[in-house]
N, CA and C of each residue as an Amber inpcrd file, in Angstrom:
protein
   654
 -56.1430000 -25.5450000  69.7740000 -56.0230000 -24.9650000  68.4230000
 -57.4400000 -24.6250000  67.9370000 -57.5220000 -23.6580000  67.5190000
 -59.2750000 -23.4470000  67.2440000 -59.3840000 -24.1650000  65.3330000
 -60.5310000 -23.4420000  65.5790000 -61.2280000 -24.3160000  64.0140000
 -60.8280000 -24.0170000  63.1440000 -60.5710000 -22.5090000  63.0130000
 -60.1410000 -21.5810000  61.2560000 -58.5500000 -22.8730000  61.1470000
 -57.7120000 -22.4610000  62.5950000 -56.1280000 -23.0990000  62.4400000
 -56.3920000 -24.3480000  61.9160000 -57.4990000 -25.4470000  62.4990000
 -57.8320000 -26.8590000  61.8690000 -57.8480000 -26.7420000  59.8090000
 -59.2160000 -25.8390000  59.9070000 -59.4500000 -26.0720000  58.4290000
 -58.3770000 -25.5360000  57.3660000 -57.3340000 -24.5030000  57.9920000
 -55.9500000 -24.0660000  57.0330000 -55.4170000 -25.0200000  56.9380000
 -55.1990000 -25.7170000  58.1250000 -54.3280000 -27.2290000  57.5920000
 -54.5070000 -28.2180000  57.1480000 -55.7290000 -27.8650000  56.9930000
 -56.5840000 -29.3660000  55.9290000 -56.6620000 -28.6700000  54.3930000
 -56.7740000 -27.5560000  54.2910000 -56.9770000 -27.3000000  53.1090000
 -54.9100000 -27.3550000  52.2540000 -53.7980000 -27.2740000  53.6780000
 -52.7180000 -27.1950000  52.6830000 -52.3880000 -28.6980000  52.6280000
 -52.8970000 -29.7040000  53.5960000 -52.5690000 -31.5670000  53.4890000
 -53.6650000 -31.3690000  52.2250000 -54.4550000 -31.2160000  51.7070000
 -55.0570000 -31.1390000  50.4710000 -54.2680000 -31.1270000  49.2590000
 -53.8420000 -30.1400000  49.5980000 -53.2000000 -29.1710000  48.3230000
 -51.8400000 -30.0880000  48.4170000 -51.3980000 -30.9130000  49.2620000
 -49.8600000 -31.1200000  49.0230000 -49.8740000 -32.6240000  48.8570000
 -51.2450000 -32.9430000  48.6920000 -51.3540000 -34.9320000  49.0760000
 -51.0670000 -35.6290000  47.6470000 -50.5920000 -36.4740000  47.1150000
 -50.7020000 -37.2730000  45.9060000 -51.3870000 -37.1390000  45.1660000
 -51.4880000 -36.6580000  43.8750000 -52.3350000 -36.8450000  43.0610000
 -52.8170000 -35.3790000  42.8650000 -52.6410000 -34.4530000  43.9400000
 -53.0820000 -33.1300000  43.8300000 -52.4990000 -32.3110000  42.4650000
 -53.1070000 -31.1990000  42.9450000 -52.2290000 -30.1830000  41.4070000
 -51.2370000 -29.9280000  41.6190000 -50.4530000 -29.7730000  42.8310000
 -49.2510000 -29.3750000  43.0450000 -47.9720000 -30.7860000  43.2340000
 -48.8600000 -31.5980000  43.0750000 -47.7990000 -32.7620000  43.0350000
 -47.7460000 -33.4070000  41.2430000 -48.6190000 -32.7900000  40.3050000
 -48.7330000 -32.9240000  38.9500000 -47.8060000 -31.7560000  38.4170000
 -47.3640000 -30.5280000  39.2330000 -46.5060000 -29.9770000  38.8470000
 -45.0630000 -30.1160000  38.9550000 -45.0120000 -30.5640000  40.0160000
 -43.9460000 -31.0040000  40.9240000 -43.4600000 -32.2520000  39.4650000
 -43.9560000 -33.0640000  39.5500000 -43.9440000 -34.2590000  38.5830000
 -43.2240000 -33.7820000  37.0290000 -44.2600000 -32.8420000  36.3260000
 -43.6400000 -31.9790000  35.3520000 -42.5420000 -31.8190000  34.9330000
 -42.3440000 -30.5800000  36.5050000 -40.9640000 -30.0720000  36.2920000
 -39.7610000 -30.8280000  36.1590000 -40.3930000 -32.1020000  36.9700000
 -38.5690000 -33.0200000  37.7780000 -38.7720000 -33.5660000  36.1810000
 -39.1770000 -33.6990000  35.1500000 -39.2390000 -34.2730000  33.5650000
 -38.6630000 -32.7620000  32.7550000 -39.1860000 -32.2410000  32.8040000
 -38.9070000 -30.9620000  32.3390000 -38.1720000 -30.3610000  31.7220000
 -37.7420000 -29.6200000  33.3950000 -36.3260000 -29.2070000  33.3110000
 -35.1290000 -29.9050000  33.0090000 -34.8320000 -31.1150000  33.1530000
 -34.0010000 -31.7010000  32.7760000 -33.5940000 -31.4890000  31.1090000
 -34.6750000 -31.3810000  30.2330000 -34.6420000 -31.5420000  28.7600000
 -34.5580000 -30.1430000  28.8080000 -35.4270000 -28.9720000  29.1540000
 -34.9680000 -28.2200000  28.3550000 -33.4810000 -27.4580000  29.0720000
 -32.9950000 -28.1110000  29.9930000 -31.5330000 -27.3480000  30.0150000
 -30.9990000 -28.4450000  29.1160000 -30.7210000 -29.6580000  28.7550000
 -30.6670000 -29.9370000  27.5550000 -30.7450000 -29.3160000  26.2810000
 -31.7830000 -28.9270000  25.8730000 -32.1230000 -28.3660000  24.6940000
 -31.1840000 -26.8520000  24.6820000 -31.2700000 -26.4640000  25.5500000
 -29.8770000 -25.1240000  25.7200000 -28.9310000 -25.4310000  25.5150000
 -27.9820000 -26.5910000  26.3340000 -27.3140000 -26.9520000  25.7140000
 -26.2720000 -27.3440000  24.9160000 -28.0900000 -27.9150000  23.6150000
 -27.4710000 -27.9380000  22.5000000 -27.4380000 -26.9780000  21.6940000
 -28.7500000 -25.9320000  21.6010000 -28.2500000 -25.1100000  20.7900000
 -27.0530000 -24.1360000  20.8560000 -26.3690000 -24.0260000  22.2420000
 -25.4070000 -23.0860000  22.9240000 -24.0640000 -23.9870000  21.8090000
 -23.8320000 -25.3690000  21.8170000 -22.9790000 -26.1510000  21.2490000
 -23.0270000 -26.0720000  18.8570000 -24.9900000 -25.2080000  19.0400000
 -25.1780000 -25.7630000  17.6710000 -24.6650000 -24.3510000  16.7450000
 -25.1070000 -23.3990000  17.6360000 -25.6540000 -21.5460000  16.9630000
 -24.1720000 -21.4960000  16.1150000 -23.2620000 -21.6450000  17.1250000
 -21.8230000 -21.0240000  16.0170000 -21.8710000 -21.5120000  14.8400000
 -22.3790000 -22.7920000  14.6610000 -22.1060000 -23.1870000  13.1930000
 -22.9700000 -22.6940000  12.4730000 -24.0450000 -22.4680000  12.5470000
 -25.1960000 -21.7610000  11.4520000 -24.7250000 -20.6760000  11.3630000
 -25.1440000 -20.4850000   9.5220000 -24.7760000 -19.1550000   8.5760000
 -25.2490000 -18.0880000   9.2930000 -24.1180000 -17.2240000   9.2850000
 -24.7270000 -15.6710000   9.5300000 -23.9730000 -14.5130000   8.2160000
 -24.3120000 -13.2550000   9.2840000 -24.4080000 -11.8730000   8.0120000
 -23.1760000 -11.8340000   7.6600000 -22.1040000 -12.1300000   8.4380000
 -20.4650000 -11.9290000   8.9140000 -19.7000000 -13.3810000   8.4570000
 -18.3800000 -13.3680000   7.9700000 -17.9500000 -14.4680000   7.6860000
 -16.3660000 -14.1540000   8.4600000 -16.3150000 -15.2430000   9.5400000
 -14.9580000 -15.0760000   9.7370000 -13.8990000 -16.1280000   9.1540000
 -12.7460000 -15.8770000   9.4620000 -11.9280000 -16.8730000   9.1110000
  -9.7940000 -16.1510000   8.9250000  -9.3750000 -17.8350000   8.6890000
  -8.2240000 -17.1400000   9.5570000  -7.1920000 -17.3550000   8.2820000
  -6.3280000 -16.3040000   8.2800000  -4.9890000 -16.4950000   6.6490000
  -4.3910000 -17.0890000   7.1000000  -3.5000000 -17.2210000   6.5610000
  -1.7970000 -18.0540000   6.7310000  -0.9250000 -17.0740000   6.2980000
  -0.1230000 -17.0010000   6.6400000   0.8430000 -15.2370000   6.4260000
   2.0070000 -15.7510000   5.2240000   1.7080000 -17.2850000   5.1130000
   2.8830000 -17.0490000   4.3520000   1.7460000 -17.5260000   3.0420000
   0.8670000 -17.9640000   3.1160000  -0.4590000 -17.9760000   1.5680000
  -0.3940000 -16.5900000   1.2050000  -0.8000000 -15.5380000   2.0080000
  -0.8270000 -14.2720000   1.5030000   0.2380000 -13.4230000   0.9810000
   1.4340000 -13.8120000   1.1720000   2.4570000 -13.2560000   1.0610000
   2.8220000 -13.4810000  -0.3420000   2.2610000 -14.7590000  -0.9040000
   2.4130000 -15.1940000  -2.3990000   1.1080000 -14.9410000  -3.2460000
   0.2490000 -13.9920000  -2.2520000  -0.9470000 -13.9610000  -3.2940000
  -0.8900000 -13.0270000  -4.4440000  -1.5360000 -13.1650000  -5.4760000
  -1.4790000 -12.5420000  -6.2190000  -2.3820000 -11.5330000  -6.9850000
  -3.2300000 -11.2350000  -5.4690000  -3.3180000  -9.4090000  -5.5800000
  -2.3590000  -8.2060000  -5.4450000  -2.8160000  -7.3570000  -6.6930000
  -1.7660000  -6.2420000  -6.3670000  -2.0500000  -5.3880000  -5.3910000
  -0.9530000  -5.0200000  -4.7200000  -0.0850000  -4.3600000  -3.5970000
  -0.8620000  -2.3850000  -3.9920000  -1.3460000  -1.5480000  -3.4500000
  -1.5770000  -0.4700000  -3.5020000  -1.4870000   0.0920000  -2.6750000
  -0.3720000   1.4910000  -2.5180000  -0.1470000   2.4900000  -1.2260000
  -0.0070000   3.4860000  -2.0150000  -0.5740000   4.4310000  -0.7640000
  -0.5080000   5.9690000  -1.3100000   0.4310000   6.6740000  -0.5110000
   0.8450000   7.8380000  -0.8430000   2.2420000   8.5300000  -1.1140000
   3.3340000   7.4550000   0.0720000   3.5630000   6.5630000  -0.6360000
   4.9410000   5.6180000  -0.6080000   6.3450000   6.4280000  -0.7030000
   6.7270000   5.6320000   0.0670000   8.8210000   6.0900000  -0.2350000
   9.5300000   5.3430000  -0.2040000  10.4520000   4.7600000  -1.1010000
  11.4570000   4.1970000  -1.0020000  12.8550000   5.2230000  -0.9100000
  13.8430000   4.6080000  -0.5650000  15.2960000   4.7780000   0.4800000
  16.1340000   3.9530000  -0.1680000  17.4140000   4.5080000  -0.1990000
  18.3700000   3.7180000  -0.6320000  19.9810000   4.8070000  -0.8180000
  20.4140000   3.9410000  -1.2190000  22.3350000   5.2460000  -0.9790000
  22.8360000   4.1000000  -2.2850000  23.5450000   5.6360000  -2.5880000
  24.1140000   5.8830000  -4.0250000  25.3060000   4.9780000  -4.0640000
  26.4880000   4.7910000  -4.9890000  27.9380000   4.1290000  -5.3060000
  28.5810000   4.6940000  -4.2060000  28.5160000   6.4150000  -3.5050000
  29.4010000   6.6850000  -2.3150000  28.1770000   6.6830000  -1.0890000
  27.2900000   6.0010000  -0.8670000  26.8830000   6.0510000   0.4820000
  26.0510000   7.5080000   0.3720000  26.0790000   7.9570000  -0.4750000
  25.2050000   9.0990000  -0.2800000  23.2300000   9.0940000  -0.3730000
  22.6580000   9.3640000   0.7160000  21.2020000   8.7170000   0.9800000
  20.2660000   9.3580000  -0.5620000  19.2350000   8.8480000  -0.7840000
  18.2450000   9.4960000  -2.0180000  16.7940000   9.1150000  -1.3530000
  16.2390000   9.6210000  -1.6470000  14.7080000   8.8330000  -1.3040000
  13.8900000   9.1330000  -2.8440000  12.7770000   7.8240000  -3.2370000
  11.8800000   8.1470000  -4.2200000  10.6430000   8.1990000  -3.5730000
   9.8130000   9.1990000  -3.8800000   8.3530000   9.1320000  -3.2170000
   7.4850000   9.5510000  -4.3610000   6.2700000   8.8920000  -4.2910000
   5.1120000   8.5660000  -4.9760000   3.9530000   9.2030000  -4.6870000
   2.8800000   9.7160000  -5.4820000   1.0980000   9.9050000  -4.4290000
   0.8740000   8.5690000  -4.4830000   1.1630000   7.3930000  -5.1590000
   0.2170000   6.1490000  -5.2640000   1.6280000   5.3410000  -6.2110000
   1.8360000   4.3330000  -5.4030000   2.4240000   2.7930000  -6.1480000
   1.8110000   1.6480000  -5.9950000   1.8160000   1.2880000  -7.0860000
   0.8090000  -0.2120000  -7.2620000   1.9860000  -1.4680000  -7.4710000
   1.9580000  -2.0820000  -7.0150000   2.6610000  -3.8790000  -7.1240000
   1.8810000  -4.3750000  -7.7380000   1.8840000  -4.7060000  -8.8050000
   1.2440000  -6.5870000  -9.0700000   1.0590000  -7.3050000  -8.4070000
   2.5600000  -7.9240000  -7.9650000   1.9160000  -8.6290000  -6.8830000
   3.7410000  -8.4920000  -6.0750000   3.8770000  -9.5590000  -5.1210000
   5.4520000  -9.6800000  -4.1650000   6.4920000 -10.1690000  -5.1220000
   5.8110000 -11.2950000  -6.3660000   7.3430000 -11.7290000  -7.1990000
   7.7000000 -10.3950000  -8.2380000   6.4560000  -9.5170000  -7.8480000
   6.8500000  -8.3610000  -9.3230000   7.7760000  -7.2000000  -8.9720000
   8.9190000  -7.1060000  -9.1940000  10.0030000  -6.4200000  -8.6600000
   9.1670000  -4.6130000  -9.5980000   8.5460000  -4.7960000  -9.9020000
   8.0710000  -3.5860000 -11.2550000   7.1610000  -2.9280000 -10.4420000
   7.4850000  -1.4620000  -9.7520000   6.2110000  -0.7740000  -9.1080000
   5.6960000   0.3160000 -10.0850000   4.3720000   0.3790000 -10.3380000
   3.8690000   1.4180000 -11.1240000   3.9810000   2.8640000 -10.2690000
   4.0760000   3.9090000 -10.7210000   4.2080000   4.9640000  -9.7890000
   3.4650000   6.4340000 -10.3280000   2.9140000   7.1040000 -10.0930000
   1.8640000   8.2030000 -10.1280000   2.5920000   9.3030000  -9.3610000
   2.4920000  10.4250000  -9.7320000   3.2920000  11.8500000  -8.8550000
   5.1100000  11.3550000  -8.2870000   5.7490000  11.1950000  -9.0820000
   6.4810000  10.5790000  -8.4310000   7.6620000  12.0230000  -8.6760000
   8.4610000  11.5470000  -7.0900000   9.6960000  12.8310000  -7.2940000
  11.0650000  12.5260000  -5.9950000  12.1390000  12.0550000  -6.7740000
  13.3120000  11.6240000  -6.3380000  14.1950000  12.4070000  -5.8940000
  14.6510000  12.4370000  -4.3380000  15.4580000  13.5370000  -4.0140000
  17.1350000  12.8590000  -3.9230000  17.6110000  13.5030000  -4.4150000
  19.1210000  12.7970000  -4.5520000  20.0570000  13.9470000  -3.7940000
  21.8230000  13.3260000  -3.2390000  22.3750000  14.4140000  -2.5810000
  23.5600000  14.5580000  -3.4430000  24.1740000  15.7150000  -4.5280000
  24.7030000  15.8430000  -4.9400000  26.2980000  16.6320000  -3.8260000
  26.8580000  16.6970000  -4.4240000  28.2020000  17.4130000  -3.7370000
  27.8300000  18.9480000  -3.9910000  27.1540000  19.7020000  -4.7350000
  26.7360000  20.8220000  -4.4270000  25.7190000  20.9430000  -3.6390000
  24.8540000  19.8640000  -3.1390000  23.8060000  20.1450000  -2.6010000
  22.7530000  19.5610000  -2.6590000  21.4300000  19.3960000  -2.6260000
  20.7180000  18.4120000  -3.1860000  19.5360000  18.7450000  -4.2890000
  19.4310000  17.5290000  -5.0970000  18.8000000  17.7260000  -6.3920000
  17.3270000  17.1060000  -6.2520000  16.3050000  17.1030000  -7.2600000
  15.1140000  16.8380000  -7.4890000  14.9290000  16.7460000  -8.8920000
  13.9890000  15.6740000  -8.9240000  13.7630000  14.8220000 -10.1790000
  12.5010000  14.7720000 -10.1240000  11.5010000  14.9570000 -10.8580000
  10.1400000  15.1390000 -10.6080000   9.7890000  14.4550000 -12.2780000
   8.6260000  13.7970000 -12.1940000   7.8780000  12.9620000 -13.5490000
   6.0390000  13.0660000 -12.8870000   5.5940000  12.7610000 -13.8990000
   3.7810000  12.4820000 -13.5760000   3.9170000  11.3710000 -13.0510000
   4.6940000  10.4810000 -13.9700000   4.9100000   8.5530000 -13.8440000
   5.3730000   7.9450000 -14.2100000   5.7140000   7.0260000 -13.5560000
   6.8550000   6.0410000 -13.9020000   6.9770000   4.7280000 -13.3280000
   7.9490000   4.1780000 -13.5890000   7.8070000   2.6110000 -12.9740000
   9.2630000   2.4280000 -11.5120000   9.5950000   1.7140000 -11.2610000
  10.4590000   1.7390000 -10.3010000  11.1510000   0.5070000 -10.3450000
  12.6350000  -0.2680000 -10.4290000  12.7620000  -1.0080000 -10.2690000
  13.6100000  -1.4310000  -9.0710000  12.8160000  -2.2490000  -8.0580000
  13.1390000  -2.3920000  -6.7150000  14.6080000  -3.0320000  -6.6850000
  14.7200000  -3.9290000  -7.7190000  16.2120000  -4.7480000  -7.7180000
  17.0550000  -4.2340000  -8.0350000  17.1450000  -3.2810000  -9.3230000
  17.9700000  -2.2140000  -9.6500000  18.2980000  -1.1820000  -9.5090000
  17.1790000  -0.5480000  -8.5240000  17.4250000   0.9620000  -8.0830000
  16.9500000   2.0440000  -9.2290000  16.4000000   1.3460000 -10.6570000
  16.3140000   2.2950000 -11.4800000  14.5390000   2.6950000 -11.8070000
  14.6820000   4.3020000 -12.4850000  13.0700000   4.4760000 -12.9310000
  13.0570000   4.8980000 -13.8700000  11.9320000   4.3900000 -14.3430000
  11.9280000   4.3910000 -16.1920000  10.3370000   6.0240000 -16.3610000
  11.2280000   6.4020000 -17.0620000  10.3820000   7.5990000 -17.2520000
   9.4530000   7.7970000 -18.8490000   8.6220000   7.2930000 -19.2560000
   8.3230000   7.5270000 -20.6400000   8.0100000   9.0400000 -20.9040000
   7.5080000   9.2930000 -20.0620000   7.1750000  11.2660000 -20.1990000
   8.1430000  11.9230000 -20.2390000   8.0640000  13.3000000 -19.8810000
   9.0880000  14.0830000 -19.2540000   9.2670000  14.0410000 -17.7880000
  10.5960000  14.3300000 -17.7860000  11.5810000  14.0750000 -16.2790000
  12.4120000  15.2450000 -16.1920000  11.9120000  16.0650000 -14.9810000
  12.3760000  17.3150000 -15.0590000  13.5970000  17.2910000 -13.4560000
  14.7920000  17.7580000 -13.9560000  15.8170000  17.8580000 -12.9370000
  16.0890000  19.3860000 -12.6660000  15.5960000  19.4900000 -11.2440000
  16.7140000  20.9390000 -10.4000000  17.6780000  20.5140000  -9.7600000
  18.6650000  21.4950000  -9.7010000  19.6870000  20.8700000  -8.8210000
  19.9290000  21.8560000  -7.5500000  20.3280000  22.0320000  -6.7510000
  20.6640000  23.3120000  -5.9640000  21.3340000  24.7790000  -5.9050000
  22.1660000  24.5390000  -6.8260000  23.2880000  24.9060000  -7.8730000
  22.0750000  25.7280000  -9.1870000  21.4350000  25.6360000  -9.3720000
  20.5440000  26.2540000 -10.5780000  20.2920000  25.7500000 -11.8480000
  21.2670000  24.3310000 -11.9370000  21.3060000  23.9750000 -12.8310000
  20.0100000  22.9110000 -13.0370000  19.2530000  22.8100000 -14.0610000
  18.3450000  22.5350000 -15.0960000  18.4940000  21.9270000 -15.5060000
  17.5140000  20.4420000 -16.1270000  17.2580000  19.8780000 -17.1730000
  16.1770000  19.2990000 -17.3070000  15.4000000  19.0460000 -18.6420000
  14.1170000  18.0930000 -18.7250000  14.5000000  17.3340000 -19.8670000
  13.6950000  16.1530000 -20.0700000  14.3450000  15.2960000 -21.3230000
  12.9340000  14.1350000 -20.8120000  12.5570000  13.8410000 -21.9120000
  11.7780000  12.6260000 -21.9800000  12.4000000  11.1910000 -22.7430000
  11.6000000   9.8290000 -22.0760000  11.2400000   8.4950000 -22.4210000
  13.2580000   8.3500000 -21.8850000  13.3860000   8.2300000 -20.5810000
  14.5870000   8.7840000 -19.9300000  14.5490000   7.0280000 -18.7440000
  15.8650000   6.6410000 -18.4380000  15.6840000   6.0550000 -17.2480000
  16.6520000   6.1300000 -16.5490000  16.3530000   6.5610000 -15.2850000
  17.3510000   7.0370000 -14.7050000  17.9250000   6.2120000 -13.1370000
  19.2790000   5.9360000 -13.2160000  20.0230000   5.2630000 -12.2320000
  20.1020000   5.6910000 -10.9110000  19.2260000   5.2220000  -9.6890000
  19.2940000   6.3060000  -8.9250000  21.0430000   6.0070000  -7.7940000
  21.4480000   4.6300000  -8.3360000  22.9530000   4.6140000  -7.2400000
  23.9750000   5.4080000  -7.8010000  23.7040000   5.2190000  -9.5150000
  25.2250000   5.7880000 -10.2710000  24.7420000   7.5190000 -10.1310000
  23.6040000   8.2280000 -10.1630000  23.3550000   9.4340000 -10.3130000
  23.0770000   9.5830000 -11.9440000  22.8850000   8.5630000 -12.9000000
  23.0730000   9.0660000 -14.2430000  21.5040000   8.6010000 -15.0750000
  21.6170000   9.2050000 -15.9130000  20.3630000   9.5180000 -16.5430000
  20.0140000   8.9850000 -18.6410000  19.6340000   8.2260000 -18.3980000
  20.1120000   7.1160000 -19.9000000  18.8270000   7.3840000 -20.9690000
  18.6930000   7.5330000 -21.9130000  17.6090000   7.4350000 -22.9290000
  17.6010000   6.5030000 -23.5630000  15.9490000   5.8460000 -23.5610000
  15.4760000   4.5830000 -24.4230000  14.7060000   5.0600000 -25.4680000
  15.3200000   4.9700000 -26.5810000  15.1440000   5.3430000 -28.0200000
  14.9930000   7.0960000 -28.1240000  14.1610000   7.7770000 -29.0630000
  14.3090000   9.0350000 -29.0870000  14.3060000   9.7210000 -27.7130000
  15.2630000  10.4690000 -27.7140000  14.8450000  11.8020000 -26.5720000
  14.9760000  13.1650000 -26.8410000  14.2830000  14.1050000 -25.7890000
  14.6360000  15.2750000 -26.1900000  14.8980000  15.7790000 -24.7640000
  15.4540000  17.3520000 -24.8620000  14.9380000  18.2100000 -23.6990000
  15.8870000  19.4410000 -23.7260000  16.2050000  19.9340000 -22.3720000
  16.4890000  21.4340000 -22.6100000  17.5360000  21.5150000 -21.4200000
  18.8040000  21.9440000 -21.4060000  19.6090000  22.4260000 -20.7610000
  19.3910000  24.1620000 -20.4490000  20.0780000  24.9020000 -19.2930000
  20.4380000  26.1540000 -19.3990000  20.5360000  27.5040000 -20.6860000
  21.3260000  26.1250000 -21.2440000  22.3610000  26.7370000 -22.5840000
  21.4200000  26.5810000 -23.6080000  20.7010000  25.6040000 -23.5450000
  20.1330000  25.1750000 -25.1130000  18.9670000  24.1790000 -24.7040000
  18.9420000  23.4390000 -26.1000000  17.8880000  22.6090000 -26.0550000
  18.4620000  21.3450000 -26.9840000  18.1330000  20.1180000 -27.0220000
  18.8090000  18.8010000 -27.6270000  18.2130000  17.8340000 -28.2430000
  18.6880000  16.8640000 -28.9610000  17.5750000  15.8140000 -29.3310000
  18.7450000  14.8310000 -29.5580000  18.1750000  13.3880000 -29.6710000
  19.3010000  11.9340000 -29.9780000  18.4400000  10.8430000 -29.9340000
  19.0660000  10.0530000 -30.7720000  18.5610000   8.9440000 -30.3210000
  18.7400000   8.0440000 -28.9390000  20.3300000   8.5580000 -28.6570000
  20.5070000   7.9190000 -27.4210000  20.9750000   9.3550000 -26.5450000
  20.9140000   9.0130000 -25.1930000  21.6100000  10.0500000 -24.4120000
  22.5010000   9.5930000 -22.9620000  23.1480000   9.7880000 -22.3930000
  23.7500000   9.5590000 -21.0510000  24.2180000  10.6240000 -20.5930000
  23.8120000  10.9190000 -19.1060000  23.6600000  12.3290000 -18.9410000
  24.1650000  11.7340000 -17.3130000  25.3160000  12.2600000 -17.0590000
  26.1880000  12.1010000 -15.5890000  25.7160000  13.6880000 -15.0580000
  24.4570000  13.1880000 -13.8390000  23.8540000  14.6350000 -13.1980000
  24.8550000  15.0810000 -12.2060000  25.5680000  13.8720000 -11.8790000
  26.2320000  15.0150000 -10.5030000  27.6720000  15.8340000 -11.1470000
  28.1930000  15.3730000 -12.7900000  29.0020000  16.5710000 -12.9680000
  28.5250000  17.0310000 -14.0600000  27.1370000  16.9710000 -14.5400000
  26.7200000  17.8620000 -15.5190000  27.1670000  17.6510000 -16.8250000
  27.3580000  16.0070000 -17.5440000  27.5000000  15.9810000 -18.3580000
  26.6150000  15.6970000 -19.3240000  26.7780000  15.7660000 -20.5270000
  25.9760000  15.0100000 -21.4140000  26.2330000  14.0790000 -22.8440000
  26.2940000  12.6130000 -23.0120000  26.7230000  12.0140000 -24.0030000
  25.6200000  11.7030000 -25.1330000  25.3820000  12.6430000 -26.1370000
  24.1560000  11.9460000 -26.9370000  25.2220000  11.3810000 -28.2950000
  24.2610000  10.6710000 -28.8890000  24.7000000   9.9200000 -29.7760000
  23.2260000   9.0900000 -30.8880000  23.6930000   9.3230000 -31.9680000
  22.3710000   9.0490000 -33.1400000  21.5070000   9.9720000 -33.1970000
  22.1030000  10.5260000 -34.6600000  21.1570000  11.8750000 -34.9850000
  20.8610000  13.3790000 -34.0880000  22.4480000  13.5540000 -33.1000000
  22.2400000  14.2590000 -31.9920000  22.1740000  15.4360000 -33.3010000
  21.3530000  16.2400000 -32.2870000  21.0340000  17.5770000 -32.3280000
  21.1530000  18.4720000 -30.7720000  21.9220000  19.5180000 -31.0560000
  22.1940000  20.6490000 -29.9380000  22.3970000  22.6270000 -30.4740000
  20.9800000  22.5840000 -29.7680000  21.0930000  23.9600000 -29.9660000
  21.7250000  24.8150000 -28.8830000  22.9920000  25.4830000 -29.1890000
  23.5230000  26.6100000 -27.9610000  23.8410000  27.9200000 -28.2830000
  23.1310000  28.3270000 -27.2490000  23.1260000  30.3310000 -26.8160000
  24.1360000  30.6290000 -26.2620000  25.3460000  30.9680000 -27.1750000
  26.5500000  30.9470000 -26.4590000  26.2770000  32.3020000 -25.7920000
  27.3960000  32.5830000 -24.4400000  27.1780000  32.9790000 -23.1600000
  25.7550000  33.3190000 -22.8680000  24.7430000  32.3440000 -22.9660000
  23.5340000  33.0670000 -22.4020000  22.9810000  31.6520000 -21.8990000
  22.8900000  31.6780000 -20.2740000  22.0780000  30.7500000 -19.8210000
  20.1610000  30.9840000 -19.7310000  19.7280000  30.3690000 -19.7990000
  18.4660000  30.4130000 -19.8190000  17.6610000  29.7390000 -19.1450000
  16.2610000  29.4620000 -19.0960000  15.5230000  27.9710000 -18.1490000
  14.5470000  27.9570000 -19.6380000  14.5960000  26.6860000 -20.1570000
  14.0800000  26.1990000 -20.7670000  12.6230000  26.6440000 -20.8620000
  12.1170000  26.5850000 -21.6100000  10.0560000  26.6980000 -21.4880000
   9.4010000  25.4690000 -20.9640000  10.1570000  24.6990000 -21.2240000
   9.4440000  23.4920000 -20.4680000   9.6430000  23.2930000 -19.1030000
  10.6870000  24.2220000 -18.7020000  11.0120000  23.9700000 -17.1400000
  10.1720000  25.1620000 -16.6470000   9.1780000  25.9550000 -16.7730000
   8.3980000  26.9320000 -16.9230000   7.2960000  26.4490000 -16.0550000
């Protein structure tokens, strides 16, 4: 073996003997590493719990179901069939709930299609309320009816039945038939045969043989 091969191997029994630098590292590490994969870990066990930007967390479907924020959808429809099975739908741009015990929906653009035996009719208001248990909507404005048939009517502060087809006034009303134009304190108005019952202080103006469309149906 020549000399250079001698002194390489003295210089790596050097480098590898007790006490050397590489046995002070050696030493180190076997302390070391042990702690800090430790220290990983724990923080791997700690991070989820510390605050961050995001908050999660989980409902209960039946807590929310009784909460008592109100309910908001835009153009909504309710469905339902009349005393003979005949289908109607009410649709909305926007109904608001109170909340799930409030049977009372507020309603915005609202317009009710009903199926008469001539054909089918439309009921159109700005707004109104809806009552989910009763089927009925309370109109304080004007409530304007076409029917298919040509026949006409508008009448305000009106609530109208959407199973029976009939159309009731709460305290003064007014509005305008074909024929004329009306006022009462009370009114009941059967749309699918075109009647009309007012009563208290009725007033009825009629153009005999001359049908017309009201100005308000304009």
């Amino acid at each position: 073996m020549t000399q250079a091969a001698d002194q390489m191997r003295t210089r790596r029994q050097a480098f590898a003997a007790p006490g050397s630098l590489l046995d002070k590292v050696v030493r180190v590490l076997a302390i070391g590493l042990p702690a800090l994969v430790g220290m990983i870990a724990a923080m791997m066990v700690i991070t989820p719990l510390s605050p961050r930007g995001d908050i999660s967390f989980l409902l209960d479907r039946n807590k929310v179901a009784i909460a008592e924020d109100r309910l908001r959808v835009d153009r909504a429809m309710y469905r339902g069939q009349d005393t003979r099975g005949r289908p109607y739908s009410l649709m909305a741009g926007e109904a608001v709930q109170q909340s799930r015990a409030v049977q009372i929906v507020q309603l915005e653009d609202l317009s009710a299609r009903i199926l008469l035996d001539e054909g089918p009719a439309i009921l159109n208001a700005a707004s109104g309320s809806y009552d989910i248990e009763s089927e009925q909507v309370s109109v304080p404005g004007m409530v304007r009816f076409f029917a298919a048939d040509g026949y006409q009517m508008a009448a305000r502060n009106v609530v109208i039945d959407l199973p029976s087809r009939t159309l009731t006034g709460r305290g003064r009303v007014s509005g305008a038939v074909p024929a004329g134009s009306f006022s009462a304190n009370h009114i009941r108005a059967d749309l699918a045969n075109r009647t009309l019952l007012l009563s208290g202080d009725a007033k009825l103006t009629m153009v005999p043989g001359q049908l017309r469309v009201p100005s308000a149906m304009r």
